[in-house]
N, C-alpha and C positions, 0 to 999 in steps of 0.2 A: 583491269578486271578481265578474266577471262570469261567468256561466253554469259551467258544470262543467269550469273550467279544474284540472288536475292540475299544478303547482309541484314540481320535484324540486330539491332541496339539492345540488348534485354539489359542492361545497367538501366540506358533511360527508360526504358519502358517501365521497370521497378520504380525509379524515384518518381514517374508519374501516378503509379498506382498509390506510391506512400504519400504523395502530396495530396491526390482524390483523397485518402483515408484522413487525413490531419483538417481535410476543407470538411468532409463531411462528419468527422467528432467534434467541429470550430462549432457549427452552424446544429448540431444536435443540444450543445450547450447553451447556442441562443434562443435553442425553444423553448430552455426553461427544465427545471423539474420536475413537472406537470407529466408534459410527454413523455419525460423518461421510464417514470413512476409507470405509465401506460404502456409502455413499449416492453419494461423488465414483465409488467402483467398478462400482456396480451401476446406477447414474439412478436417476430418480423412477420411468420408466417399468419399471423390470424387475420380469418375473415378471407384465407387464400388455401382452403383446406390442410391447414398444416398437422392434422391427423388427430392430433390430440388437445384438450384444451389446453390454456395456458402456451402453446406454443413448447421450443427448445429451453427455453429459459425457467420454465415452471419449477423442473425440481432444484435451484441453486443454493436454494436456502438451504437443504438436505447435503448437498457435493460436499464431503469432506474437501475437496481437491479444490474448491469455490475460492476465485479470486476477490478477496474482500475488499483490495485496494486496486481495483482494475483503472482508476483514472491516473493512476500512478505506473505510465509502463517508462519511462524515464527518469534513473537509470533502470537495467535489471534487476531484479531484487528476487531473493525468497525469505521469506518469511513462514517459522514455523514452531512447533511448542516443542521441547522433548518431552521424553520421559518422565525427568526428574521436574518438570512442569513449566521449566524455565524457556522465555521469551523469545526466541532467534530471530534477527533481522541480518541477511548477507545483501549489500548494496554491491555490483560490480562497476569501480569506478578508475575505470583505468585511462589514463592522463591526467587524473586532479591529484592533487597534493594535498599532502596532510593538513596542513596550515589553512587549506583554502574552505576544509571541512566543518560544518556548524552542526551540533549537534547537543540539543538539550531539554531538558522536562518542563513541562507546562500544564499545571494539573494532571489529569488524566491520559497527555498527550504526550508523544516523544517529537521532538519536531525536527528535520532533518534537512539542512538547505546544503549546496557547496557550487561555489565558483570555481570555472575554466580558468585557469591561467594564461600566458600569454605563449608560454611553449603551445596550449592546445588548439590552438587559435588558426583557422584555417587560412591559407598562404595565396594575397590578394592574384588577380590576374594566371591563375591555375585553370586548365581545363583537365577536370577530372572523366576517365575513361569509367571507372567504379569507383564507388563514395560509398560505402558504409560506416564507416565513422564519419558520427558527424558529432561530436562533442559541445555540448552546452551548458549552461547555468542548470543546477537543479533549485528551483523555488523551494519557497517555503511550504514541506509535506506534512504533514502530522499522522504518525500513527497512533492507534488507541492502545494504549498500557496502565489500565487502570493502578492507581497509587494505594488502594487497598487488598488488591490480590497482588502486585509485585513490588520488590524492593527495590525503586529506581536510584536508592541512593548507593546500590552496589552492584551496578551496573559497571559493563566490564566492557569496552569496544576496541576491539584491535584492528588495523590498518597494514595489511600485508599482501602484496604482489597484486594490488589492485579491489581488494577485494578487503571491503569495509565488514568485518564481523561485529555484531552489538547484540550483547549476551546478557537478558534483564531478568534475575533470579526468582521463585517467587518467594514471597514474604512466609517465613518463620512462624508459626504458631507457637507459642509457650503453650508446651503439653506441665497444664497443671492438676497436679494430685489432687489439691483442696478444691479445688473449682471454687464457686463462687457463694456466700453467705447471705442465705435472702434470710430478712429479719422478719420476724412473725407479730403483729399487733394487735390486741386486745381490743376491739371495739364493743360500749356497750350496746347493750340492745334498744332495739326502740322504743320510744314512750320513758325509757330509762335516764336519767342525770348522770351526765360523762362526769368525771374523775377528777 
């Protein structure tokens, strides 16, 4: 080394930060959802002048942009409505294979798990300079698709250059002319002898 150059790691310094962040969502989940419920109500900032009530988090319910499935950041994913009303799920799943991908309806739920294979599997007695892929198991997810506004039985999901598309339509109205036939019933009147 020449002269009193100082060398900083920022690879390890990341993966320490990302290990803090996985220790502290592990042990946020062990407080229950109690606290959670208090913390989405109250912010990080209340009761620490964070300006307005509610805190940051107050208007989420309103955010178009609001992450609905925020405990779900593994894998990437978006998820969105078109126009035409229909469901969009994009999973980026790049090293799993087709075969290793589950993916089915369960009432109101779409549920979506997939297994690494052994190509994805990271190579024993390796010391890594940077690590951002880190490839794993996705568990069992569930997103809500309800089965009376969409059509999950023509659901459409394709699997291309990494990137799982699942395209869930919504359900068809039969536009009827007659509409519907309410029958009209004569009741007598009271104190009267029915019929």
């Amino acid at each position: 080394m020449k002269g009193n150059r100082m060398y900083v790691d920022i690879g390890t310094m990341l993966d320490e930060i990302f290990e803090a962040a996985k220790d502290f969502s592990e042990k946020m989940k062990e407080l229950g959802p109690e606290f959670g419920e208090q913390f989405r109500r109250d912010g990080p900032g209340a009761g620490m002048g964070a300006g307005r009530s509610g805190g940051p988090w107050a208007d989420m319910a309103q955010d178009e942009n609001a992450d609905y499935y925020p405990s779900y950041s593994y894998p990437p994913m978006n998820n969105y409505l078109t126009p035409e009303r229909s469901l969009v799920f994009e999973f980026a799943l790049a090293g799993f294979d087709e075969k290793d991908i589950s993916l089915s309806f369960q009432g109101d739920y779409m549920v979506f798990a997939a297994k690494i294979g052994e190509s994805g599997q990271g190579v024993e007695g390796v010391r890594y300079f940077k690590r951002r892929l880190k490839l794993k198991d996705v568990e069992r997810q569930k997103y809500y698709v309800p089965a009376d506004k969409f059509a999950q039985g023509e659901v459409k999901a394709v699997f291309r250059n990494g990137i799982l598309k699942v395209v869930v339509p919504p359900k068809q109205e039969a536009a009827s002319t007659e509409g519907i036939r309410i029958e009209i019933v004569t009741e007598p009147e009271e104190g009267q002898p029915g019929h």
